[in-house]
N, C-alpha and C positions, 0 to 999 in steps of 0.2 A: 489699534488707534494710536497713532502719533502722538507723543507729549510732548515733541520741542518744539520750540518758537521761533519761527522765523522772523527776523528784523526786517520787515517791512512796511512802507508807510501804507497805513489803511486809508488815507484818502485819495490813495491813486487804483483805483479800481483795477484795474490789470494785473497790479499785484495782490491784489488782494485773495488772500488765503482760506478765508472763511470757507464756510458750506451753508452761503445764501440760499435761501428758497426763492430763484429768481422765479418760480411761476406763481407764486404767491403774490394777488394782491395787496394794497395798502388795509384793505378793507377787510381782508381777510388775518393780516399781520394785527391786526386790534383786535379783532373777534379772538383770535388764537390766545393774544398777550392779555386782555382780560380774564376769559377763563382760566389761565394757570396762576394769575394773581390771586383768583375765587380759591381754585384746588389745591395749592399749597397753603392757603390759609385755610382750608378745610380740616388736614392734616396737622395741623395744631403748630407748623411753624411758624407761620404769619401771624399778627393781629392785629390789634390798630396800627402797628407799626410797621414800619419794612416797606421795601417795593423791588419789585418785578419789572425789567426791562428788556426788548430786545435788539439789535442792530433792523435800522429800516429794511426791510425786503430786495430794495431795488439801487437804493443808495449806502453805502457802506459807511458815508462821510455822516451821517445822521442815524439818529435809535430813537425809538416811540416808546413812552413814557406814562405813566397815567397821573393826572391833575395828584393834588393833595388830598386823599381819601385814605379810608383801610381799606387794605387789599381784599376782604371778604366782599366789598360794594362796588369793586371796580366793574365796569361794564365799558362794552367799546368806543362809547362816545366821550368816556373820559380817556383816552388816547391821545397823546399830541407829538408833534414831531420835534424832537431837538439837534441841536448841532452837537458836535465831540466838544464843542467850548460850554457845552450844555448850558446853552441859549435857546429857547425854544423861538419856532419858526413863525408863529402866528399867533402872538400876545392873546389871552384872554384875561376876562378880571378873576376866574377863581383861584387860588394860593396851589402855588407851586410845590414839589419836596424840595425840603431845603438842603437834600442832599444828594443833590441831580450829578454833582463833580465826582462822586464813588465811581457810578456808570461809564461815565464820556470820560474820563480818564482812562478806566478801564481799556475801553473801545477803543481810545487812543495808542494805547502799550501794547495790547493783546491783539492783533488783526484775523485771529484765529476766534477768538471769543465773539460770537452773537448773539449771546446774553446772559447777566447779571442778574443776583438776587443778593440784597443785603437783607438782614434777617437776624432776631435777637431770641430764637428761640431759647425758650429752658435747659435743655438738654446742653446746647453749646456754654452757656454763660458761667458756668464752674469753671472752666478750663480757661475764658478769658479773663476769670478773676483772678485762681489761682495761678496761672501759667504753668500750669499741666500738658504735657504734650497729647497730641488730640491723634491716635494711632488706629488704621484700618484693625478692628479685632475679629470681622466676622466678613463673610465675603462681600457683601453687599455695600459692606462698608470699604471695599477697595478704592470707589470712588471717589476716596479721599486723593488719593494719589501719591507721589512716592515721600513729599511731605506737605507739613500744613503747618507756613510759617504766620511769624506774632509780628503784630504793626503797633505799635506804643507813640500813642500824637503825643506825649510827654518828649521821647525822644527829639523832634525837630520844633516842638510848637510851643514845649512848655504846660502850662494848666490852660487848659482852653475848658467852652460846652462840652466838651465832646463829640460835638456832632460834625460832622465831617460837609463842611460848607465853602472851602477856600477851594480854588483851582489847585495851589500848590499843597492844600491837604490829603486831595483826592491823588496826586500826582506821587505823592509819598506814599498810599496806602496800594497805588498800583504798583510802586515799584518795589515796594514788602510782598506782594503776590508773586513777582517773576513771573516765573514760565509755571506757576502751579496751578493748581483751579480753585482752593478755597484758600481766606486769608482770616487769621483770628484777631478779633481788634483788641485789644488790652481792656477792660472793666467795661465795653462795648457790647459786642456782636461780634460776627461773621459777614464773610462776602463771598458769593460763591460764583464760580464762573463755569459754562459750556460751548460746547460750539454751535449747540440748537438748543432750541427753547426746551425740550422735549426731555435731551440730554440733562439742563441745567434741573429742569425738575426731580429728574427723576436721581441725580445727585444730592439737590438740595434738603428734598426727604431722607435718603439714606444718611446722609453723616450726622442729623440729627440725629437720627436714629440708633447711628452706630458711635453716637457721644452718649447718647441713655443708655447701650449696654455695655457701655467702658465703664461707666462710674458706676453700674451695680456689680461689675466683672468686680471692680478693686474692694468692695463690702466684702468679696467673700473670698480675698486673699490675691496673691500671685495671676497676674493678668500676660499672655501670651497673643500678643499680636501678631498678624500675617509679619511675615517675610519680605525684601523686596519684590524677589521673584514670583509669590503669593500672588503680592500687592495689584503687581503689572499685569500678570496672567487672568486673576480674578476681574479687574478694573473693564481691561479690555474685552473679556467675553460678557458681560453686566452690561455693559455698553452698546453691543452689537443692538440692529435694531428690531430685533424681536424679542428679547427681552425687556428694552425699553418702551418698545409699544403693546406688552404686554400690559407693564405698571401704569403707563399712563393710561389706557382703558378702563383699568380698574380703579384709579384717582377722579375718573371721568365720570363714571358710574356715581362711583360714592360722592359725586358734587351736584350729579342731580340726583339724585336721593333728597339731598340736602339741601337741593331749593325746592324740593318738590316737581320737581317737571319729569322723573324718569318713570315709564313705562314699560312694564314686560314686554317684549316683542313677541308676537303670535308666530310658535313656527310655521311656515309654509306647507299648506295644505296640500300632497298628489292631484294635479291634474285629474281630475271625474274621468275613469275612463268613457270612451265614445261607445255609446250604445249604438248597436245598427239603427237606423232609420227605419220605423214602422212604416209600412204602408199603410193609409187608410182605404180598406176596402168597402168599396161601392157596390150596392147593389143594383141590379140594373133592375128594375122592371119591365119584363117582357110584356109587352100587349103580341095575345094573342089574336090572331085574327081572324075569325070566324066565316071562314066561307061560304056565303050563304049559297046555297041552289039557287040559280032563279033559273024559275022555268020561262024557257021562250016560248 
């Protein structure tokens, strides 16, 4: 899998570099981008916080978004479409993320990326405090990719919220991203990038995951991270799509579990074999028929 980035404008669809799921409905792109808002917060990196985005299915110039919720409530009717100036396309009155510009920035810079997850898990927030470098140490954690640079709003903005709400704050936290796919925000979060929802997921759990066994690696001394060559070789077989659609079955599972809706499937029973056809036999009743003498 390809790491470089090609400089092209994503709102001209013919160049556009993605790996759209052009046969994917709109309808389908919500159902999808809810459930992995659900299954990433299932996994303990979401919770009231954070959101889950993807580039629209059919239009590359727009990404669907979910209303102001936590991501464990999200459902597909909270889906809405926005623009890369992350304007959404058909006003409603419920409250927006006020941090829609992370995204549409993103999508703007990246034409390769169809979708973002901003995200404050536990496991990451040592390393945005401290400014500890955040290093693949296990394979799964290659996904990190060959690095995983720091965005500091102090740098261009000064003391702000922190919340990443201006177009030109979102535009500075894409252009600390580069060509990578995760970005560390200073006393913040993370932002993580793929080129399928699927991908993004199934990254966005590993490097949490592979920041939870960096900081118990360093408790018990001298910590040995992959290699470049590691990095790539491991990132990119991780990636292929049977091992991602491995993980994301089993994230899938354990989400319905966890609303309740998941049922054993009954294996399939052999075909009864075909017994011959019985005949039913009849009896006939002969009448016999007695012939009588008649004398003439």
């Amino acid at each position: 899998m390809a790491l470089a980035v090609k400089e092209v404008n994503a709102l001209e669809p013919e160049k556009f570099q993605g790996e759209m799921p052009v046969s994917m409905t709109l309808d389908q792109a919500k159902e999808v981008l809810a459930r992995a808002n659900r299954m990433i917060a299932n996994e303990g990196v979401l919770d009231a916080f954070g959101h889950v985005t993807m580039r629209h299915p059919t239009d590359p110039g727009r990404y669907l978004m979910s209303r102001s919720r936590g991501p464990e409530l999200v459902q597909p009717d909270d889906i809405h479409e926005f623009t890369l100036d992350s304007q959404i396309i058909k006003p409603i009155e419920p409250r927006l993320y006020g941090e829609r510009v992370i995204h549409g920035e993103i999508y703007k810079a990246r034409p390769d990326v169809n979708a973002v997850c901003h995200h404050h898990a536990p496991s990451i927030l040592p390393f945005c405090i401290s400014g500890m470098e955040l290093k693949p140490v296990y394979h799964l954690g290659a996904t990190l990719g060959p690095a995983v640079p720091f965005w500091d709003s102090r740098d261009d903005f000064g003391d702000t919220t922190l919340i990443v709400a201006k177009p030109e704050e979102g535009a500075s936290l894409a252009k600390a991203m580069g060509p990578n796919w995760i970005v560390l925000m200073r006393r913040h979060g993370a932002t993580v990038a793929g080129t399928t929802l699927e991908e993004l997921t199934f990254r966005t759990i590993y490097t949490a995951r592979n920041a939870a066994v960096q900081i118990q690696a360093h408790v018990l001394g001298h910590v040995s991270p992959l290699t470049a060559a590691e990095t790539e070789m491991a990132g990119e077989y991780n990636l292929r799509p049977g091992p991602v659609a491995r993980a994301y079955e089993y994230w899938s599972v354990r989400l319905d579990k966890a609303e309740g809706t998941w049922t054993l499937a009954k294996p399939k029973t052999a075909a009864a074999k075909k017994r011959p056809a019985v005949k039913a036999v009849t009896k006939r009743k002969v009448k016999v028929k007695s012939k009588a003498k008649r004398s003439r």
